[in-house]
Steps between C-alpha positions, in 0.01 A plus 500: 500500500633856452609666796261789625597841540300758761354822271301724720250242630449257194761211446652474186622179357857580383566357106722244450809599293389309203211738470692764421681298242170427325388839481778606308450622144771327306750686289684194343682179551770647746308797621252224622783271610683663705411942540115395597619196722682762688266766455290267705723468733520893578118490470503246756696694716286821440224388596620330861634865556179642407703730211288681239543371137652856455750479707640226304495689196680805620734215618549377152558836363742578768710197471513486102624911503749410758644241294472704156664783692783282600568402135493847379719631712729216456487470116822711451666332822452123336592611152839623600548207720525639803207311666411211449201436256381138631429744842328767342286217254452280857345802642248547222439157398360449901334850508319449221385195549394589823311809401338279258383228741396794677267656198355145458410477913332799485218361293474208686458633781235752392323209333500296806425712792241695274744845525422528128449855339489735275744728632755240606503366182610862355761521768607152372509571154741846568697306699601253212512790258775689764662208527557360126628880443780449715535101400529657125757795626709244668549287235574789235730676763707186453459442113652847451788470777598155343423632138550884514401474102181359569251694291281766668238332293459123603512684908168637365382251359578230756352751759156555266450128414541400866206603606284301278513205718327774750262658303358127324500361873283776598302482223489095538296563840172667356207258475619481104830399495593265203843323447624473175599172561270254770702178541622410840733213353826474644721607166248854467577552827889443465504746229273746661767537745649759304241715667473354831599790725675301783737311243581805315595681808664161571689454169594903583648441845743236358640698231596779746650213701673316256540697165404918530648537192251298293206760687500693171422169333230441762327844449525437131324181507204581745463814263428215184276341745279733659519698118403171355218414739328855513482504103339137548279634743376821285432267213335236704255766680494651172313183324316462772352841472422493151320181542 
């Protein structure tokens, strides 16, 4: 039985962890894996501690600028060699992931202990929008310090197409959402990967660990990506308009 917790005068059956699990709202094979497992986790924890969905959302937001921050200012500092870059790419492979787990408990435990609304859900979606900004700055900061002839251009463009993941995700929550493509089988969802959140901040995190130089590369690719998938996305809404 779940334990019971004393609110005012009514007792309140506490949730078991795995209810927090199962309110999550996906977000892709390792997003679902392993951020929401842990998301859970922090959910859990929330709600024992009686915390307000919102205060785990300022905690994402907090965490994931702290850990930008620390790459920014570092970028020169690891290009030059004088610190060490698996540090600085430790630092924001963990703080990211964390803030993400974070942004994925929030919702959970809204969902669960019926905190749900409109307002917190603005809060949450400025939160991820602050936070991307500085995920995107961080990783251009060290493009250019590794590559100072990166092109102004593909910054902008990496930092424009970013945000599509965002703005689709948003858009994804409405009562009509459509996906361009439905199937759940295991080789879609390998390759939809690509625009699972958690392994691209994953897949980021490593490169600043192992390889900083290649960032440029990395930019350059999630530009074809996100690029690629918005033009999808405008022709697929597009057919389905003119229908």
């Amino acid at each position: 039985m779940p334990s019971a917790s004393l609110q005012g005068e009514q007792t309140v059956a506490m949730p078991f962890l795995r209810d927090f699990y199962q309110a999550n709202r996906g977000g892709g094979l390792f997003s679902e894996a392993v951020s929401q497992q842990l998301g859970a986790v922090f959910a859990y924890a929330g709600a024992r501690l009686r915390l307000a969905p919102t205060v785990l959302t300022v905690a994402n937001l907090l965490l994931g600028l702290a850990a930008s921050v620390a790459v920014i200012a570092s970028a020169e500092a690891v290009a030059d060699g004088s610190v060490p870059a698996w540090l600085i790419g430790l630092v924001a492979l963990v703080g990211w992931q964390v803030a993400y787990a974070l942004d994925c408990a929030d919702g959970q435990l809204a969902r669960v202990t019926g905190q749900t609304s409109p307002a917190g859900a603005r809060v949450d979606v400025l939160c991820d929008v602050a936070a991307q900004i500085a995920l995107v700055t961080a990783l251009s900061a060290v493009a250019v310090a590794q590559l100072p002839e990166t092109p102004i251009w593909l910054v902008a463009a990496f930092a424009g197409t970013w945000m599509v993941n965002l703005v689709t995700s948003v858009m994804q929550s409405g009562p009509n959402a459509a996906s361009m493509v439905t199937s759940t089988s295991l080789p879609v969802r390998l390759v939809k990967l690509i625009r699972d959140y958690g392994a691209v901040i994953f897949v980021a995190g490593l490169v600043l660990i192992f390889a900083p130089a290649l960032t440029v590369w990395l930019i350059a690719a999630f530009t074809v990506v996100n690029g690629g998938f918005l033009l999808a996305s405008v022709a697929f809404s597009a057919r389905s308009a003119l229908r």
